[in-house]
C-alpha positions in Angstrom: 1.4 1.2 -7.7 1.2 -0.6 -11.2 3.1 0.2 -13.9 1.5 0.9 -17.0 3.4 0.2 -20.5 0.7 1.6 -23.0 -2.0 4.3 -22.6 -5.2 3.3 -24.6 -5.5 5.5 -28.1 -8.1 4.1 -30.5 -11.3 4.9 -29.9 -12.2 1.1 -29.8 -9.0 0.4 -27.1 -10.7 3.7 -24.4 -14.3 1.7 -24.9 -13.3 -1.2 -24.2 -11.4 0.4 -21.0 -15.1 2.1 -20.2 -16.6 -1.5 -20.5 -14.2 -3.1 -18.1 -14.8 -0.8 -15.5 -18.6 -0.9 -16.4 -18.1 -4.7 -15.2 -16.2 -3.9 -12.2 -18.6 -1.5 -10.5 -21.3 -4.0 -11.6 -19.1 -7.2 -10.1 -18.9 -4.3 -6.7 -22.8 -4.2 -6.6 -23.1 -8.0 -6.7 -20.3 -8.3 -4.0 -21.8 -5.6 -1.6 -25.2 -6.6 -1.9 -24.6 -10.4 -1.3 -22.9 -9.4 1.8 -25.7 -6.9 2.6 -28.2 -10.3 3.0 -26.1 -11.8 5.5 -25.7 -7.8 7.2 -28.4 -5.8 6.6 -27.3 -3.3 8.4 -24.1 -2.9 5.9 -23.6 0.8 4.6 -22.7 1.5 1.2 -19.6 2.8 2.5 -17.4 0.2 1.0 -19.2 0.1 -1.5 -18.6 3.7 -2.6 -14.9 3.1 -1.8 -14.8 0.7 -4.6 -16.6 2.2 -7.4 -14.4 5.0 -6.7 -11.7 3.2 -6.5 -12.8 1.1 -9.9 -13.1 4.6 -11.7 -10.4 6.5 -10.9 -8.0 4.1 -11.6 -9.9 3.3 -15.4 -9.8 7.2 -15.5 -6.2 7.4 -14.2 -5.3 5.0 -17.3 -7.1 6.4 -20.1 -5.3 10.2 -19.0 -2.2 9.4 -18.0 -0.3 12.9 -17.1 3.1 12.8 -17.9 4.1 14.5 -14.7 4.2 12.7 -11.4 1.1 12.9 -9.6 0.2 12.8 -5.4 -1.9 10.2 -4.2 -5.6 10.6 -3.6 -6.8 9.0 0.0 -10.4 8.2 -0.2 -12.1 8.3 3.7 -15.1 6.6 4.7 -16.4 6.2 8.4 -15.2 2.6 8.2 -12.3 2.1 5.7 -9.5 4.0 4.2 -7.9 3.7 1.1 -4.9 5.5 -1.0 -4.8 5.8 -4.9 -1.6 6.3 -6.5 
């Protein structure tokens, strides 16, 4: 799990967060449909799995609780994958 040192508090510091993540789940489209023309028969499986991924952790950063929280496994048919 990474450590975080500083939550985001200005208003400018949490959209700038939004905007990376914006790029991420764009950069995830690019990757899953440049794969899809060499598989066409690719699900979006994986590609739900990241975005969620992507989000979550943004989301994750922005909010930080101060207590301790339990990880969140996301399940697709194919893949499997645990967020701290």
């Amino acid at each position: 799990m990474k450590e975080q040192d500083s939550i985001p508090t200005s208003k400018t510091e949490r959209s700038a967060k939004f905007v990376k993540t914006g790029f991420k789940v764009g950069g995830n489209y690019i990757k899953h449909y440049s794969k899809k023309l060499f598989n066409p028969s690719l699900t979006k499986d994986e590609l739900n799995l990241d975005n969620a991924t992507d989000i979550y952790t943004s989301l994750s950063e922005i909010n930080k609780p101060q207590t301790q929280t339990l990880p969140i496994i996301i399940t697709t048919e194919e893949t499997s994958k645990t967020i701290y």
